[in-house]
C-alpha angles and dihedrals in degrees: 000000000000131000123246124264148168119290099214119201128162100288110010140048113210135180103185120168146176148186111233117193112191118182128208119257107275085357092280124175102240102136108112133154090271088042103056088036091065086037088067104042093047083052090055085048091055093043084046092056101024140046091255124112118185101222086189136343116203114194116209117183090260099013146053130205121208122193097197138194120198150159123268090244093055108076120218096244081061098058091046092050095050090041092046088043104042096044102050091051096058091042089058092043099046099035105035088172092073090065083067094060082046127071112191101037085265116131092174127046115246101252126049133185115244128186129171108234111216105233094212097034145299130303087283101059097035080053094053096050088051084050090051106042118125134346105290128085114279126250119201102211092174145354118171104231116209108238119235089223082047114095116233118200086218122049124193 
């Protein structure tokens, strides 16, 4: 799709993104090439009329991807509830043979998974360029540790 870039308002400049994962109601294998082709051109619909871009979309048989771009004022449980509901309008609209691999009138499950993806690296590196910022000796005020009672969802 399209590259990132910066979102300019009066007074910011933001480049905010995050990786959306949607399932399938009861996991169902429902992506095929119509499918994903009416998938794409609703999310250019959404990017047309919101402040959402759709950097990539991967289709999996149960599952999409979306690699998204938005604006600060936009949450991101608002982007993945105009994605989730747009989307599956116009799926059920434009391939009415999907509702048949669906019971309930749901395309999407009700939950999704949902990460903010660092343009220029990963916690490390944006650490280290704080770290690293002007010419006086740098002064740590804070850093959150992870604590090792503490459960982490991924492990290393």
């Amino acid at each position: 799709m399209a590259k990132s870039r910066f979102s300019h308002k009066s007074h910011n400049a933001t480049v905010l993104m995050y990786h959306l994962v949607c399932p399938a109601k009861y996991r169902r294998v429902v992506f095929s090439d119509e499918v994903d082709k009416t998938l794409k051109e609703v999310c250019w619909a959404i990017s047309e009329r919101y402040e959402i871009y759709f950097l990539e979309i991967g289709a999996d048989k149960d599952h999409v991807h979306f690699l998204i771009q938005s604006v600060p004022t936009m949450s991101p449980k608002s982007i993945a509830q105009k994605v989730k509901s747009i989307t599956a309008r116009e799926v059920f609209k434009k391939n009415p043979e999907v509702k048949q691999k669906l019971w309930g009138g749901a395309f999407w499950s009700s939950g999704y998974f949902m990460n903010t993806v660092g343009q220029h690296g990963n916690e490390d590196v944006i650490a280290n360029y704080v770290k690293n910022q002007g010419n006086a000796e740098y002064k740590q005020l804070h850093r959150k540790e992870i604590s090792p009672n503490q459960i982490s969802l991924f492990m290393d």
